[in-house]
N, C-alpha and C positions, 0 to 999 in steps of 0.2 A: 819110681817117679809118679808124682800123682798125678790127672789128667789136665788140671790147668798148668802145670810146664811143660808136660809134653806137647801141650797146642802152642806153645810159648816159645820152644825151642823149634818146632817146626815150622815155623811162622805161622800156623793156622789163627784165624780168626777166635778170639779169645768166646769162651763158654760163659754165658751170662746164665748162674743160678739165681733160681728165685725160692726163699724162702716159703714155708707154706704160711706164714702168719702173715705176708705179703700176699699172698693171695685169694684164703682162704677166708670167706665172708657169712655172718651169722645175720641174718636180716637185712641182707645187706653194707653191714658195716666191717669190715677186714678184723681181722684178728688180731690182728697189730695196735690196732683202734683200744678194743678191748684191753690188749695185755698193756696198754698205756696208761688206761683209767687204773688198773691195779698197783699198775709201778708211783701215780701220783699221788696213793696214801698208803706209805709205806708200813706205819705204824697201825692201821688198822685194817690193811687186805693183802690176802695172802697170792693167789693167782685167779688164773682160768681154767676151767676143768671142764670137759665135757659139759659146753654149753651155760654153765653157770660163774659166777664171780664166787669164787669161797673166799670169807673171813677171819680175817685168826682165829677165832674164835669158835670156828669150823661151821658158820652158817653160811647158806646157800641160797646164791638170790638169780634165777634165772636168767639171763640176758636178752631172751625175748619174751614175749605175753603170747606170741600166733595170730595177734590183731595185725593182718597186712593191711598196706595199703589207706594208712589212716593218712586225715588229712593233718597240716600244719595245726589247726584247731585244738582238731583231738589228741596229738600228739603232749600240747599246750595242758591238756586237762588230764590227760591219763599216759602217760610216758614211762615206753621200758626202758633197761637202760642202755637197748640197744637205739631206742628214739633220742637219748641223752646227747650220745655222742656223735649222732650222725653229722652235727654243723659244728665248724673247726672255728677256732678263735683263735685269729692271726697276731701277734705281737706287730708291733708297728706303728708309725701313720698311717692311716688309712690313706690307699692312694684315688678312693672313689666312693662315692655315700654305697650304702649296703640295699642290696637288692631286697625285691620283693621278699619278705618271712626270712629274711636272713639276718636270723636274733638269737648267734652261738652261746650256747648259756643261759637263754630264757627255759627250753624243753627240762625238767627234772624228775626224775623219778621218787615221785616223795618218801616212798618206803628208804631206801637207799641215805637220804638226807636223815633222815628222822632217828635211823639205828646210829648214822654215823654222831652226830650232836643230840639227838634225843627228841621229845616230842615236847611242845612249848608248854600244851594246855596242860600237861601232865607235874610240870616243875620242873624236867630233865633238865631242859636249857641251862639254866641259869646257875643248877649248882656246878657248870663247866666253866662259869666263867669270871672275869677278873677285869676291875677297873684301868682304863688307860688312859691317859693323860693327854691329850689329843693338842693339836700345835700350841704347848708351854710357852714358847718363845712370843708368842702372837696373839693370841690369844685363848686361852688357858679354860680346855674345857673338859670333863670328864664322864668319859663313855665307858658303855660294859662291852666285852668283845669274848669271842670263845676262846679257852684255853686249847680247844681240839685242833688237833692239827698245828698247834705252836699260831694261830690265827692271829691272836692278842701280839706276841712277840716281832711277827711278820709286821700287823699293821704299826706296831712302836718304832718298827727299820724303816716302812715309809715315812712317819712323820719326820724324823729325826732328819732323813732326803728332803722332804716337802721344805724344812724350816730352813734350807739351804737356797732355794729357790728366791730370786728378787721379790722383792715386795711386791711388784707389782701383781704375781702372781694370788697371792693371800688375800681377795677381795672372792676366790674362787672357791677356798677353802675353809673359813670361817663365817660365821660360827656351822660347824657339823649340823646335817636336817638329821642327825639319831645313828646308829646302829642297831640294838636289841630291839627286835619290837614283835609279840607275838600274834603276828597278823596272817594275813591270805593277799596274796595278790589281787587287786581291784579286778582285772578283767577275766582274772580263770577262777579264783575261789581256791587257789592250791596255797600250800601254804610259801610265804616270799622266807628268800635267804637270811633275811631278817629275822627270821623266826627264830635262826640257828643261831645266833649272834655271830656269821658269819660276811657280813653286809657294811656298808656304811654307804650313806647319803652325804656329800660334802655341802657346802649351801647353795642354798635355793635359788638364790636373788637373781644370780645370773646364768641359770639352767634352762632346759627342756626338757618334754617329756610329750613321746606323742598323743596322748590321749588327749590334749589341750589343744594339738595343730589340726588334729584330726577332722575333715570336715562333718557337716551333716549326714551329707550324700553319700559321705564313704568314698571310697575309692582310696589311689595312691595317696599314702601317707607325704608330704610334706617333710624335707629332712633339716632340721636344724640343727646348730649346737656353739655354743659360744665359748666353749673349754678349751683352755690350751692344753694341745698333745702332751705337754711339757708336766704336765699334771699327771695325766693317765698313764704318762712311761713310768715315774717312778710306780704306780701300783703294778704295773706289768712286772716289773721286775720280781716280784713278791709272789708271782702269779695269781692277781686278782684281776679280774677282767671287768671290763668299763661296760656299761651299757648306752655308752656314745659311738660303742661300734653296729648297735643293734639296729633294725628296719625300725621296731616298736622303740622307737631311742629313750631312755633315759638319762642323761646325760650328767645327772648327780650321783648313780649309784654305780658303788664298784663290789664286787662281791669275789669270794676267794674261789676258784674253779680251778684247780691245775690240770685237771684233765680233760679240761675241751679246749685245752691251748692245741696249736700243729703236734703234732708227735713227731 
């Protein structure tokens, strides 16, 4: 008899094990965290191995850098990918604007993106990627999206939902501000998801974005956003996260992250 029936059968107070990947933390982030970023691209990472993420392909990219104690900033500009995963991306309505630097999906590890879709300045990008057809029904626009990760087919399963949505919603959605764009994020200089053709910008007209709320003086950001959730659920479902859940809000871009969704 194994030991949780024998407590079962004796009435004793049942034995609560804890896994070591529950408890066990690499820079502070559990292990569990980790072996979840690996299990989110199935097709191109194998596990976790003494400290490192290995890739099918049997590269080895550390989990931490030993830079502790860095700020939200730096984390911003030079990100392990133990810094990646440290802030979780809730599915949902948000049931309260997002606190101070609480922007799940902004921190990346650029090495990590760049092996996974390739390096933009290089041409990698783009031979991964394929035209999509962006709301046909509505207004008929055509964008590049990456093949990696099935990203392109993903975002073809949102439209196809979005084109279901009441009209009234399609004022939010067209015309698309871009997906491919081989750029650097405005305020870090690291390279944006958009690089990857991994990103899309829905339109503009009726968005925010904080660098525009932000005052002079600085201080607390100002939280706006005029998108219905009704928008941002169908990409969640896709696992692409909204940057209307972000402090830094963006509130037109959605970008594909399954691993900084909860685990």
């Amino acid at each position: 008899m194994d030991r949780r029936r024998f407590l079962a059968v004796c009435g004793a107070a049942p034995l609560v094990l804890r896994s070591r990947t529950a408890t066990a933390q690499i820079s502070g982030v559990s292990l569990a965290r980790f072996e979840h970023l690996a299990a989110s691209y199935p097709a191109l990472l194998d596990r976790i191995e003494n400290g490192a993420l290995v890739w099918k392909d049997g590269t080895r990219m550390p989990l931490d850098d030993g830079k502790a104690g860095k700020s939200f900033e730096q984390m911003l500009r030079d990100a392990s990918l133990a810094d990646q995963m440290r802030q979780v991306y809730r599915r949902g309505k948000p049931l309260a604007q997002p606190g101070i630097n609480e922007s799940p999906g902004r921190i990346r590890h650029e090495g990590f993106f760049a092996k996974m879709y390739g390096d933009c300045t290089k041409g990698e990008v783009t031979k991964r990627m394929r035209a999509v057809r962006w709301m046909p029904k509505t207004k008929v626009q055509t964008i590049q999206v990456s093949t990696v990760n099935d990203v392109a087919g993903r975002l073809e399963r949102i439209i196809a939902e979005l084109e279901t949505l009441p009209d009234r919603y399609k004022a939010f959605l067209v015309p698309s501000a871009g997906t491919y764009n081989c750029r650097v994020v405005a305020d870090t200089g690291k390279p944006s998801m958009h690089a990857s053709g991994a990103a899309i910008d829905i339109a503009t007209a009726q968005t925010d974005y904080w660098v525009w709320a932000r005052g002079k003086g600085g201080g607390a950001i100002p939280y706006r956003n005029k998108i219905p959730f009704e928008i941002a659920e169908v990409f969640e479902k896709e696992n692409f996260i909204w940057g209307g859940k972000w402090y830094h809000y963006d509130t037109m871009h959605f970008e594909y992250r399954p691993e900084v969704f909860e685990s």
